[in-house]
C-alpha positions in Angstrom: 8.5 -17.9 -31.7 9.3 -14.2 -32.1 10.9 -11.9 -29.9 8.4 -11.1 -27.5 7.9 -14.3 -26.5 11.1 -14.7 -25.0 11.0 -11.4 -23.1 8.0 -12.2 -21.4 9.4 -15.8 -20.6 12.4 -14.2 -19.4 10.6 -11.6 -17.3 7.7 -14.6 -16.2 11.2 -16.2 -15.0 12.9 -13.2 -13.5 9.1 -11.9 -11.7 9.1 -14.7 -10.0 12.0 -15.3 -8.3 11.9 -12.0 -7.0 9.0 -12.4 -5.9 10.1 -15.5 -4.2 13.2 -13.0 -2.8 10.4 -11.0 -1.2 9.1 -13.8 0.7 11.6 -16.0 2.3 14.3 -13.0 2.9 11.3 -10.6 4.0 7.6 -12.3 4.7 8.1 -15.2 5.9 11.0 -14.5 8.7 9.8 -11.8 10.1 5.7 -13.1 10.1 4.8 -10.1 8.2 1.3 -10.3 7.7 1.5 -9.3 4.1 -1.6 -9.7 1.3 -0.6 -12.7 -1.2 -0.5 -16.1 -0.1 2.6 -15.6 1.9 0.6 -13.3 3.8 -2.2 -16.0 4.5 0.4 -18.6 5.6 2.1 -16.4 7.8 -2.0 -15.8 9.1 -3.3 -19.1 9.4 0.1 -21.2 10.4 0.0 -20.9 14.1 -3.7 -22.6 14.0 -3.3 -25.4 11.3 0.3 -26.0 12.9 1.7 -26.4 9.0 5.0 -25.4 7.9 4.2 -21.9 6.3 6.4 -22.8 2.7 4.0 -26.0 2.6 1.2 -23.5 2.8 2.3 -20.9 0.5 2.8 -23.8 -2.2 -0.7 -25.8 -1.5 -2.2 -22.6 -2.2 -0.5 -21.9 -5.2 -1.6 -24.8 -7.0 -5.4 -24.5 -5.8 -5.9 -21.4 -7.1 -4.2 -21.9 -10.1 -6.5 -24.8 -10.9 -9.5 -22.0 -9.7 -8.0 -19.9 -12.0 -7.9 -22.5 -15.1 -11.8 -22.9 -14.3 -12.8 -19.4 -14.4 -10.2 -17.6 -16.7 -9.9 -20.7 -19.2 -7.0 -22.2 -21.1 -5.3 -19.3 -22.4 -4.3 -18.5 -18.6 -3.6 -21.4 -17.5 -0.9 -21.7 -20.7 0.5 -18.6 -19.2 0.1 -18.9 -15.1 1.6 -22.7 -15.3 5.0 -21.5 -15.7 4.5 -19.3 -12.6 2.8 -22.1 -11.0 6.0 -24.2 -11.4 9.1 -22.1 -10.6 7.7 -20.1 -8.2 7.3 -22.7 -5.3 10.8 -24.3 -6.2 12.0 -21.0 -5.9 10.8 -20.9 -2.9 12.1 -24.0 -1.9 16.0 -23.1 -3.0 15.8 -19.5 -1.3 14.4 -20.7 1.8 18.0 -23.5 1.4 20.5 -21.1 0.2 19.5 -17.8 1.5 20.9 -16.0 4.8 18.4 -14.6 6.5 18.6 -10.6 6.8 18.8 -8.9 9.8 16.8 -6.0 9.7 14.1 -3.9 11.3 10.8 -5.4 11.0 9.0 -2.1 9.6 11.7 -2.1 6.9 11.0 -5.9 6.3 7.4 -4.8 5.7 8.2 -1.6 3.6 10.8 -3.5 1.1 9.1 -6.6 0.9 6.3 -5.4 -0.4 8.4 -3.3 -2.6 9.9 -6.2 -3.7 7.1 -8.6 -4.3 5.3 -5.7 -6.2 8.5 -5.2 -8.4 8.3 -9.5 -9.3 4.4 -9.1 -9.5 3.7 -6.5 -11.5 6.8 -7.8 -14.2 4.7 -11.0 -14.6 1.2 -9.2 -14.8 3.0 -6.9 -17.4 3.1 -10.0 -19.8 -0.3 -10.6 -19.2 0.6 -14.0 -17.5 0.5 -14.3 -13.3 1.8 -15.6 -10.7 -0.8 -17.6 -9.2 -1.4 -17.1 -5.9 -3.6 -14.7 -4.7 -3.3 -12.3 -8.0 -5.7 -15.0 -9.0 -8.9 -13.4 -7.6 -8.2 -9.9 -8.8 -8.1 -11.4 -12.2 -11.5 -12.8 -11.8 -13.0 -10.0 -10.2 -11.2 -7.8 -13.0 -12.8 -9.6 -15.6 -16.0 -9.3 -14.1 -16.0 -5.5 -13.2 -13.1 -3.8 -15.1 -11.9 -2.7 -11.4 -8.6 -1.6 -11.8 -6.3 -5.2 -11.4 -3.5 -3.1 -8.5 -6.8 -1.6 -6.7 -8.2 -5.1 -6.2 -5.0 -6.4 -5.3 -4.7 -3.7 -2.5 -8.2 -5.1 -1.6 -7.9 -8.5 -1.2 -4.1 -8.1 0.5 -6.1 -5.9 3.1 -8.4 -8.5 3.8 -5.5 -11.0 3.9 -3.7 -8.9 6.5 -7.0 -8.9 8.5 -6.7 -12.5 9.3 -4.1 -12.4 11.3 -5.9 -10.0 13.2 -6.9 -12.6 15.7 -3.3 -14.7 16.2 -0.9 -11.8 15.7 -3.1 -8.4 16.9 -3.3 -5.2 15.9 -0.1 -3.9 15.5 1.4 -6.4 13.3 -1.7 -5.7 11.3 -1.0 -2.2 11.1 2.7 -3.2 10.5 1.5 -5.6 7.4 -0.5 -2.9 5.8 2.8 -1.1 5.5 3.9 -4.3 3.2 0.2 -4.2 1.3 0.5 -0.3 0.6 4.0 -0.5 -0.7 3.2 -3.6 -2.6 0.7 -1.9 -4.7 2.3 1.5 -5.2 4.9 -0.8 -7.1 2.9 -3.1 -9.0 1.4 0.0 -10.1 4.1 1.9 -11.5 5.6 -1.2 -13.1 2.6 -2.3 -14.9 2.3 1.8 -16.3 6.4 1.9 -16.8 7.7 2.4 -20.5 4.6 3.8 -21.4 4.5 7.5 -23.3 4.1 9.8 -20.1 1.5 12.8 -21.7 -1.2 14.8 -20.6 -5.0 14.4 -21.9 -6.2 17.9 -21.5 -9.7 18.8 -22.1 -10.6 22.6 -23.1 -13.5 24.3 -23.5 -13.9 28.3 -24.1 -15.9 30.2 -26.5 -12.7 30.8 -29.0 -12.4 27.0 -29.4 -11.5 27.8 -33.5 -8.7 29.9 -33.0 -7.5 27.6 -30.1 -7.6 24.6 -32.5 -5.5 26.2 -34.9 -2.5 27.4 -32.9 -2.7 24.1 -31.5 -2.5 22.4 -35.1 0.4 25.1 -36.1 2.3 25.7 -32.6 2.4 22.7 -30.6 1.5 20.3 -34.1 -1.0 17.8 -32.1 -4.4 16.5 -33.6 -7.4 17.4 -31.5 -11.1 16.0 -31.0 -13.8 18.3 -30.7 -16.9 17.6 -28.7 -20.6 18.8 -28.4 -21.7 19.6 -24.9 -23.9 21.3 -23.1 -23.4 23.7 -20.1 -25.0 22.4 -17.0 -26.1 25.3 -15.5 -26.5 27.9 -18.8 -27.8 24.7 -21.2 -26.5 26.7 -23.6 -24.0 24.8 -26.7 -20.5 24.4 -26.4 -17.7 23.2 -27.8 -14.7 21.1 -26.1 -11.1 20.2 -27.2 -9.6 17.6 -26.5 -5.7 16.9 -26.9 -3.3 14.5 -25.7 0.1 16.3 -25.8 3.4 14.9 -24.0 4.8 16.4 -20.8 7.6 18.4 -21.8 4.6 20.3 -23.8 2.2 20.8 -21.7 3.2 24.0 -20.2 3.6 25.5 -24.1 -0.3 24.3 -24.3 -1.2 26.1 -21.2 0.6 29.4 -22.8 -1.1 29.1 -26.2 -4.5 29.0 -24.4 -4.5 31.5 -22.1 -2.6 33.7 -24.8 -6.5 33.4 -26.8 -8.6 33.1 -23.6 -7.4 33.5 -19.7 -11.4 32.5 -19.0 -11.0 29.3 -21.0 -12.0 26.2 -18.4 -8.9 23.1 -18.7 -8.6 19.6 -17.2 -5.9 17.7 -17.0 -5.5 14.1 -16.7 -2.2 12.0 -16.9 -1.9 9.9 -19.7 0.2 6.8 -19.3 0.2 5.2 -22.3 -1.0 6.8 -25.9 -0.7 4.8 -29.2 -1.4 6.1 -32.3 -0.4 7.7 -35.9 0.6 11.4 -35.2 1.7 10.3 -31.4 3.4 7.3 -31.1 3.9 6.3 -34.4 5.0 9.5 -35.9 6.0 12.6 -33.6 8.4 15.8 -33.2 9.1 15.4 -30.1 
């Protein structure tokens, strides 16, 4: 066993219980109608008459058992963890912990904070948390959707149940929790990856471009064939992946050999690669 596994156990371990955190000291008290299945116990409770933590850890184990159908073995290896600590968890939190006293908007706003800080540190290993991170898997697989898109999605969707029992403005107040929720799990799946800057350039002095790129900023390029959509005439385009703190020195070097020259800019979160990640001056 090397190092890496132990790190992801660790944060498997540590995403879950703060996830966990989210629900009973946020979700659950409050009846924040939040995606997840937190979000559907705190939906469907007041019909089925069911103690919401029963429901929360009935579905857990369903759709872990969906998930080991569809996804196969290799996720089930790495959900089952999830699938274990994360409803006791539940069950110690909902013993041990105070409840908070706080605004319900700000319930909704940190707990989904929260849950997407424990979520996105488990999908970072690749693993899950069962739940309803389950069918954004599937559907991920399927499509290539982006995995905190979907989840934003389905959590929507979720929040739309309780449409009928709660009304609309603890809807409105549980898209708060879905929005916040996916913001995080966003930047925590992209986090310690190299922050850069794919820029794509394409002007009629493309040869002296490239080679104040190769000597000044000392980044490889790629050069493309393309053809102008309105002229048809030939062109060239550069491509170059250069990190942020040297992005504005690219933008001089260019428009030092062409002012005319057309640029496009896309964040970059994470480059890997001899002469970027591998080996680099910066």
């Amino acid at each position: 066993m090397n190092k890496k596994f132990f790190i992801d156990l660790f944060l498997i371990i540590l995403g879950n219980f703060i996830l966990a955190l989210s629900v009973v000291g946020f979700i659950l008290p409050y009846n924040i109608l939040s995606g997840g299945v937190a979000g559907i116990a705190v939906a469907i409770a007041p019909i089925v008459h069911v103690d919401k933590g029963l429901i929360v850890n009935g579905l857990v184990i369903v759709l872990f058992f969906i998930g080991w159908m569809v996804l196969g073995k290799k996720f089930a290896a790495t959900t089952f963890l999830s699938s274990l600590i994360y409803p006791l968890f539940l069950s110690l939190l909902e013993v041990f912990m105070p409840p908070f006293t706080i605004d319900v908007f700000l319930a909704s706003l940190y707990g989904g904070a929260i849950a997407g800080i424990g979520i996105g540190m488990v999908l970072k290993t690749g693993a899950s948390t069962g739940g309803m991170d389950i069918p954004p898997l599937i559907i991920n697989k399927i499509t290539g959707v982006k995995i905190s898109t979907l989840v934003m999605i389905i959590d929507a969707l979720t929040v739309l149940l309780g449409l009928f029992t709660f009304g609309i403005e603890a809807v409105l107040i549980g898209f708060i929790s879905v929005a916040s929720c996916t913001y995080t799990i966003d930047k925590v799946l992209v986090f310690g990856g190299t922050v850069s800057k794919s820029v794509q350039i394409i002007s009629e002095k493309y040869e002296v471009l490239l080679k104040l790129i190769h000597e000044k900023i000392d980044r490889g390029t790629t050069i493309s064939n393309i053809i102008g959509g309105y002229t048809g005439k030939d062109r060239k385009m550069i491509l170059v992946v250069v990190s942020q703190n040297q992005y504005s020195e690219l933008i001089d070097v260019i428009n030092s050999v062409d002012k005319e020259a057309f640029i496009i800019t896309t964040d970059a979160t994470s480059v890997h690669g001899k002469g970027f990640s591998i080996i680099s001056k910066v």
